[in-house]
Phi, psi and omega in degrees: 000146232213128168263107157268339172230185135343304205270324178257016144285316176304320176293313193286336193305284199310315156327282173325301187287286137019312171281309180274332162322319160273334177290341140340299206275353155311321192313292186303334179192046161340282186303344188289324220275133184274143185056017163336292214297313186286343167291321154295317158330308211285314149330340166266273212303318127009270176291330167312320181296307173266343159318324183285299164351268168196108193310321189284303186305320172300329203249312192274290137019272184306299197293353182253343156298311181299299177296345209213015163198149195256007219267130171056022202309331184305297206284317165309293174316305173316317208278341166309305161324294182316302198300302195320307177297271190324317166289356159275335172301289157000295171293336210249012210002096177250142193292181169288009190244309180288350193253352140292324159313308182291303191285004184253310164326323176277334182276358216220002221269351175216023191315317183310336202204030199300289187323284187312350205252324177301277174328339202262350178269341177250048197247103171302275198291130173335164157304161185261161184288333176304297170323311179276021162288316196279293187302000180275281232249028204276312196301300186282325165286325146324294201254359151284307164312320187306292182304292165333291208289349168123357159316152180216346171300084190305002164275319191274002195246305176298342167259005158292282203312338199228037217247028184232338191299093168298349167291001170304318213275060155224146184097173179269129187320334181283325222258343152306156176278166201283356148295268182318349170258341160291329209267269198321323187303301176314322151319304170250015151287324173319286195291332148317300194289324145300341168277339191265001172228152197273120188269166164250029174249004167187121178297165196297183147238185185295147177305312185270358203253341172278331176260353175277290182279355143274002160263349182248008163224039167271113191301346183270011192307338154302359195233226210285332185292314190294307156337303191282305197307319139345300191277342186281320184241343191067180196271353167232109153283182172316156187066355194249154184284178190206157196245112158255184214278355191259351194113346179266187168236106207248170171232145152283147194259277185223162205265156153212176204315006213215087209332175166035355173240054221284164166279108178315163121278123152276113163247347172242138149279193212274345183252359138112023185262162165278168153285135207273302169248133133302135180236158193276145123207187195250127173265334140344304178297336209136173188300145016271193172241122171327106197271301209221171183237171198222111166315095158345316203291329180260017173265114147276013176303106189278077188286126182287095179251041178269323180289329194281299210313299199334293200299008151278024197274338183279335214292325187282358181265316243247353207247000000 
């Protein structure tokens, strides 16, 4: 499905802004929430429901949102996490018992510390040593908590406990138990996903430079995760800006058939002006190229992204 008016970019906008809003206050005040475990649940099929809709509007949505405000930070990194497992459980053809472990895992992986995690994003100043207590053991607690709140699921609780545990990445991945290969996955989606949003003790980095330096101090970086996490977003997903080889200034649009070579928005010329219309192109076809991807925090650019999401309706002529 494609945004075709004004009106059905405001629903999925609001939807989306809807989902991490409840997913906020579960977080945020766990013992309060009656039926956790099934609220979480109602929350993955919620975001499976609009990833179906339409997974690139989702992807774009989520990275511009993630990226560009350190505001509830807690509750968008899960839900970033969340997406991220899911199109990779996809890749990696993880059956449906395990692809619900991981993406539940994911929404909940800091229940334990939501609040402090909130703070450490509007935190100028390094961690505190109290602080780098609570993220040290934030994981076993997490899933203590988890269990207490009516979780039962023994995967999901083990890939909560363990999703800081460098010993996941050892052995080869087909050849691990099927825990420890959820627990790996959530690893290094966390820490991708903490590099591209912006601290006020540090701005993000850029979307491939963030996929770069979790594939290159990953000890496993050959194998099928560093791969899917590839094929699901590349090295620019949706939402990131990009520098092109003319000078303009463009957003990734929608991912296409062809790795890396995603549908563009042009939105600046080569002189640092916006665009009156963004116009699409493919990069796939030919110049320009994508020279670089761009750290949200250094664009100031106020985008319509109701006019950008539109043009993916050209995209399906274009492929």
């Amino acid at each position: 499905m494609q945004v075709k008016d004004e009106s059905e970019y405001e629903d999925l906008l609001a939807e989306w802004s809807d989902l991490e809003s409840g997913l906020a206050i579960i977080l945020s005040y766990p013992d309060s929430s009656q039926q956790f475990a099934q609220r979480v649940q109602q929350y993955d099929r919620w975001m499976q429901s609009l990833m179906q809709r339409d997974p690139d509007a989702g992807l774009y949505l989520l990275f511009q949102l993630a990226s560009n405000s350190p505001v509830g930070y807690s509750a968008s990194h899960a839900l970033v996490c969340a997406v991220l497992c899911h199109l990779m459980a996809g890749a990696l053809r993880l059956p449906p018992k395990e692809r619900d472990s991981l993406v539940r895992a994911a929404l909940t992986m800091n229940v334990s510390m939501t609040a402090m995690q909130d703070v450490l994003a509007n935190q100028a100043e390094k961690p505190s040593s109290q602080q780098q207590d609570m993220i040290r053991v934030h994981p076993v607690k997490s899933a203590m908590l988890l269990g207490n709140l009516g979780v039962h699921d023994e995967d999901w609780l083990e890939v909560v406990g363990r999703h800081h545990d460098n010993r996941v990445d050892e052995g080869a991945f087909q050849q691990v138990p099927p825990t420890q290969r959820l627990s790996r996955t959530l690893k290094m989606v966390d820490r991708y996903a903490a590099m591209i949003s912006p601290r006020l003790s540090r701005a993000g980095r850029n979307a491939s430079e963030s996929a770069r330096a979790v594939m290159a101090n990953n000890p496993t970086r050959g194998d099928e995760i560093g791969q899917a996490l590839m094929r699901v977003v590349g090295l620019t997903p949706p939402g990131t800006f990009v520098r092109m080889d003319s000078d303009e200034l463009g957003v990734v649009l929608r991912r296409s058939a062809k790795a890396n070579q995603p549908f563009v928005a042009i939105v600046g010329d080569a002189e640092g002006q916006l665009l009156l219309a963004p116009r699409l192109h493919a990069t796939a076809q030919g110049a320009p190229g994508i020279r670089t991807a761009l750290p949200a925090f250094g664009v100031r650019a106020q985008l319509n992204h109701y006019q950008i999401l539109s043009l993916g309706a050209q995209a399906g002529t274009l492929q």
